[in-house]
PLY file of the C-alpha trace (Angstrom):
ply
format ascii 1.0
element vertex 257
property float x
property float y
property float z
element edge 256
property int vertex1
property int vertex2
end_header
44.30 16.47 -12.73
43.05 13.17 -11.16
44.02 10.35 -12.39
41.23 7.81 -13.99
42.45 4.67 -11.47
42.11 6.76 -8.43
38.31 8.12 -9.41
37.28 4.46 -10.66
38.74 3.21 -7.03
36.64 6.13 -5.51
33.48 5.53 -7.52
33.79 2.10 -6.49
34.37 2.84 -2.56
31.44 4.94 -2.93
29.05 1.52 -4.42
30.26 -0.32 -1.80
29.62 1.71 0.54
26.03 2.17 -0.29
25.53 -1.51 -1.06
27.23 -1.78 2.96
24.96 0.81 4.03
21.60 -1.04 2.50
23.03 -4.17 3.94
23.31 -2.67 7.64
20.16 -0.92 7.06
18.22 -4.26 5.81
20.00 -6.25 8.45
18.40 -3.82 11.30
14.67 -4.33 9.57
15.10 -7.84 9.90
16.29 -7.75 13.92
13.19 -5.12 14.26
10.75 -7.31 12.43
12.10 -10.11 14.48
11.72 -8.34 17.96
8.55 -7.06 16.99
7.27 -10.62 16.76
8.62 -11.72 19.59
6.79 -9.15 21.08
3.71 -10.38 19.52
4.21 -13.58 21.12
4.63 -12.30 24.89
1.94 -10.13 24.60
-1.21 -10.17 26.60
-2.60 -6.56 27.11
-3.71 -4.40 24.12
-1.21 -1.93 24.92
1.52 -4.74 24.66
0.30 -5.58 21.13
0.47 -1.93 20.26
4.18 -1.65 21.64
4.13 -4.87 18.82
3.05 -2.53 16.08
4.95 0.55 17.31
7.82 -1.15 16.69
6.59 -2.46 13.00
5.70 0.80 12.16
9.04 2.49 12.65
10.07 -0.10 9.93
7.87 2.02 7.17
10.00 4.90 6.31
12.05 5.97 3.78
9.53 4.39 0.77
9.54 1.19 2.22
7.13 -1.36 1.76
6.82 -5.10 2.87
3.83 -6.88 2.65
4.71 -8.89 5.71
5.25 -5.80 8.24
1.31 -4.71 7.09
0.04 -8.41 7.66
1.55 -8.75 10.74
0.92 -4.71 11.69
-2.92 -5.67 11.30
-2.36 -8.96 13.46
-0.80 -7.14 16.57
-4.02 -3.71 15.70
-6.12 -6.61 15.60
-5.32 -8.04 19.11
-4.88 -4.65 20.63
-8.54 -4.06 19.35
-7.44 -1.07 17.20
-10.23 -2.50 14.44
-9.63 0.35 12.05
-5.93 0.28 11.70
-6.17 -3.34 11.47
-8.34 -3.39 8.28
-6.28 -0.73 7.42
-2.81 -2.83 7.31
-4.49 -5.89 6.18
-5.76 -4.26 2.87
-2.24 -2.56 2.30
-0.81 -6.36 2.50
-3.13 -7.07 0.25
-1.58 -6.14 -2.86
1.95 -8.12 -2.07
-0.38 -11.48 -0.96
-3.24 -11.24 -3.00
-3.85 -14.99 -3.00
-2.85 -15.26 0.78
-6.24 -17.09 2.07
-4.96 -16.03 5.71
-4.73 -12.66 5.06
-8.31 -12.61 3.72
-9.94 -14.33 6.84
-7.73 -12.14 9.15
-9.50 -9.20 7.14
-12.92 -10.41 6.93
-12.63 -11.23 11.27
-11.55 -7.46 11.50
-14.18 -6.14 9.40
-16.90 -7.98 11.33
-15.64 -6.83 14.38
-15.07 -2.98 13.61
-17.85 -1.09 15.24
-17.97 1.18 12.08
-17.70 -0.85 9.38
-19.70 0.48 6.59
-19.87 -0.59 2.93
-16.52 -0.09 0.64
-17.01 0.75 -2.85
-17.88 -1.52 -5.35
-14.66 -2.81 -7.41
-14.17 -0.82 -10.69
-15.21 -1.18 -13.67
-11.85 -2.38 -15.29
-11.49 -4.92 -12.86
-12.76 -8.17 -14.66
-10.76 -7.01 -17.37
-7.19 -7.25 -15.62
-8.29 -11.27 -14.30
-4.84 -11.06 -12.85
-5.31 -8.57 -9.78
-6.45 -11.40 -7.76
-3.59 -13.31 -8.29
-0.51 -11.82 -9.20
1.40 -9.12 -6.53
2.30 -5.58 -7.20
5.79 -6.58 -7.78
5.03 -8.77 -10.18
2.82 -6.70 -11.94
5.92 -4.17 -12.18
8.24 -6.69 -13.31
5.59 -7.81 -16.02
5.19 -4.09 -17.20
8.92 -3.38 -17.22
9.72 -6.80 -19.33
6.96 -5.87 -21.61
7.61 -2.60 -21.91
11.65 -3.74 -22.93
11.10 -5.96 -25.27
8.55 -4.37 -27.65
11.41 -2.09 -29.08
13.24 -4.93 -29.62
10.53 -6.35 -31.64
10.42 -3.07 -33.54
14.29 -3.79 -34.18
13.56 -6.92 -35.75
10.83 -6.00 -37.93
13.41 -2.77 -39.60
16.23 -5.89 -39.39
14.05 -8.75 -40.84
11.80 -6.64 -42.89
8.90 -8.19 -41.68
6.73 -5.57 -40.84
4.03 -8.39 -38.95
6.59 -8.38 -35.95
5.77 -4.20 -35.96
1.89 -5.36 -35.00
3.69 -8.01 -31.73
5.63 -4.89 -30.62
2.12 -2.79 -30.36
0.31 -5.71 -28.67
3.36 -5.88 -25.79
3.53 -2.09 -25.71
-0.47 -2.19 -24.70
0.01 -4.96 -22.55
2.79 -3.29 -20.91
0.68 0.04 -20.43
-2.18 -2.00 -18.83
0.22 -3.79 -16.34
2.00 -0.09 -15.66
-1.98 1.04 -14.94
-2.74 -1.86 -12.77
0.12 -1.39 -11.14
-0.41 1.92 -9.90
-4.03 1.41 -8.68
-2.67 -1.34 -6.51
0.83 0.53 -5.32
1.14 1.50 -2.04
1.24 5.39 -2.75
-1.85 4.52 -4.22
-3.10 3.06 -1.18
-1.66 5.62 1.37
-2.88 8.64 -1.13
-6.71 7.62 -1.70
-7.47 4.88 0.96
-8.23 5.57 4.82
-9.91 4.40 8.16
-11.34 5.76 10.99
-10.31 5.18 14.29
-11.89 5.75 17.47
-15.03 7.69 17.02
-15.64 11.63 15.85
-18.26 13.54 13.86
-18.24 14.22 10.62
-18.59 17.94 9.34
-20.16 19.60 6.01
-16.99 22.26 6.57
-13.58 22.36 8.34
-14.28 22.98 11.84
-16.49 21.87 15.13
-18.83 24.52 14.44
-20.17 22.78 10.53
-22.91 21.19 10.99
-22.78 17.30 11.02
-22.61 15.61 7.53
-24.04 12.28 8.41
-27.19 11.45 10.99
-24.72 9.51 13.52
-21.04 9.77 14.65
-18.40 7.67 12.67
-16.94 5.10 14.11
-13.81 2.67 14.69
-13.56 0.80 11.31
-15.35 2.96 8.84
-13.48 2.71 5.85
-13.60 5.64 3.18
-11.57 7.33 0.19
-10.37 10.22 0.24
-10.81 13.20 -2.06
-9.22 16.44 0.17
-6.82 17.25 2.95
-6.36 20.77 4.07
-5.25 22.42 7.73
-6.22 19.52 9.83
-8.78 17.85 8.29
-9.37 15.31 5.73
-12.33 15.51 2.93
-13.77 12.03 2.04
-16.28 9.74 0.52
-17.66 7.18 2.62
-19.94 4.75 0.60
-23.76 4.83 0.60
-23.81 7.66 3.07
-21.84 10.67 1.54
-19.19 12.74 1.63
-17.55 14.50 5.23
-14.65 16.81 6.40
-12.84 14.76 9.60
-9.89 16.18 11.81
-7.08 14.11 10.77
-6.74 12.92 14.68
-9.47 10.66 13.89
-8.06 9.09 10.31
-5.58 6.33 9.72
-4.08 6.41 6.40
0 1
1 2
2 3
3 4
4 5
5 6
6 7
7 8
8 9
9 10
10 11
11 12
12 13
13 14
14 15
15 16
16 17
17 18
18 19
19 20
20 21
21 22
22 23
23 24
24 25
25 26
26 27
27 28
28 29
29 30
30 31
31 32
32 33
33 34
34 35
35 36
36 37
37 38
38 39
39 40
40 41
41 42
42 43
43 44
44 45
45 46
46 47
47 48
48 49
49 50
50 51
51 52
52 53
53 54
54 55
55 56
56 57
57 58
58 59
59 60
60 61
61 62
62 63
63 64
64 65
65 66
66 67
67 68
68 69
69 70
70 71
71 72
72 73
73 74
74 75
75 76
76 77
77 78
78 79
79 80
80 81
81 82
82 83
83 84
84 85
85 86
86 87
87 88
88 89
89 90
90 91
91 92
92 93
93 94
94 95
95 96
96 97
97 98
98 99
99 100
100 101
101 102
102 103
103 104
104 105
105 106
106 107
107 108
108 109
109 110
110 111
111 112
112 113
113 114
114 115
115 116
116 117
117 118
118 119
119 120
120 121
121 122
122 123
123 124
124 125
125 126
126 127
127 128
128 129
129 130
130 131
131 132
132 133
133 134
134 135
135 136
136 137
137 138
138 139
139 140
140 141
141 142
142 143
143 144
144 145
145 146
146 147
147 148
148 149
149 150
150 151
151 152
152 153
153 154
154 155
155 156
156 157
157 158
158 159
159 160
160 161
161 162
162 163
163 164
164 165
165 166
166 167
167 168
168 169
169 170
170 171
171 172
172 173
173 174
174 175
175 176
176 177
177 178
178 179
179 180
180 181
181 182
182 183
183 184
184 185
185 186
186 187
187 188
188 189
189 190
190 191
191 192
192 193
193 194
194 195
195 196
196 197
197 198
198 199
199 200
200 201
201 202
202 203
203 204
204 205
205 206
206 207
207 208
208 209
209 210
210 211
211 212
212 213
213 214
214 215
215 216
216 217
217 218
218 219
219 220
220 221
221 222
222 223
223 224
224 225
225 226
226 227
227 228
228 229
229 230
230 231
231 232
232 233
233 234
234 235
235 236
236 237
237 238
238 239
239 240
240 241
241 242
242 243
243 244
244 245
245 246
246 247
247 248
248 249
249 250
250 251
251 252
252 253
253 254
254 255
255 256
């Protein structure tokens, strides 16, 4: 039988070694993020700026997000003239620095330049109604939804304690709030993003079906910057919607995501 102060010492190795682990694992993001800027700095070549963003991108796995790494991943596509995944990165950061005025004249210089750039769709329809997208970031927005989301039960708590039953109508306005924020929060998460939102890079065709041999869906080729959603993704090839022209099947070689 094992004794209770040997598994508590062992559950609490175990936390401390996972809280060592994240430490050693955050400390080598930040010395990547650094060297990747560094990088940046000596660069002068395109393919120097993209050895900048190779090394930025190996910092995206595992789930993680940072909306520094996408800024600064559509600086270094920027300046290797890689228009597509530059828009690309700059719209992810978007979410964790929606008020950054930097970030939104960084994004407006890539769009201009992208050879393909074609209209986005039009924000939705819900947008006016949650004022805040412009100005608060997706964390926030999940921290709002989780605080409201906690304390409307407590508010139901009350009203059974108190016997007011008014403070039962509070706990339905913060539980509706809390839903919208949880909403707004997932059209502007990154899996969101990743999921529904692409680019293309370089410059390809098209196709009504999977495969060369469909006819083209659009009058001319696609090109570097051309910014679409997407709606399939099967053996290769990616189904999407690309505003004011229609919808096309293109090989995944050609799409950033």
């Amino acid at each position: 039988m094992i004794r209770i102060p040997l598994l508590l010492g062992a559950i609490w190795i175990a936390i401390a070694f996972a809280a060592g682990l994240r430490a050693d694992q955050e400390g080598d993001r930040q010395r990547d993020f650094l060297r990747s800027l560094e990088l940046f700095d000596k660069a002068k070549t395109p393919d120097e700026f993209r050895e900048s963003a190779k090394l930025l991108e190996t910092l995206l796995v595992d789930g993680y997000c940072n909306g520094a790494v996408y800024y600064n991943l559509g600086n270094a596509y920027f300046r290797a003239g890689d228009f597509g995944r530059s828009i690309l990165n700059y719209r992810k950061a978007k979410p964790y620095r929606p008020s950054d005025s930097l970030l939104e004249a960084n994004l407006q210089q890539a769009l201009a330049s992208a050879p393909g750039r074609i209209s986005i769709p039009p924000k939705p329809w819900w947008s006016p109604v949650m004022f805040w997208t412009e100005a608060l970031s997706y964390p926030t927005r999940v921290w709002f939804a989780l605080i409201l989301s906690g304390i409307a039960p407590l508010f139901v708590f009350s009203s059974v304690l108190l016997r007011r039953k008014n403070l039962v109508w509070v706990a339905i306005g913060l539980t509706i709030l809390g839903i919208v924020f949880s909403i707004d929060g997932y059209l502007n998460s990154p899996e969101w993003h990743s999921n529904k939102l692409a680019v293309i890079t370089g410059e390809t065709v098209a196709r009504k079906g999977i495969g060369k041999d469909y006819e083209p869906a659009f009058n001319a080729p696609l090109k570097d910057g051309a910014e679409f959603v997407v709606l399939n993704e099967t053996n290769g090839w990616t189904f999407g919607h690309f505003a004011e022209i229609g919808d096309g099947w293109v090989k995944n070689d050609f799409v950033a995501r």
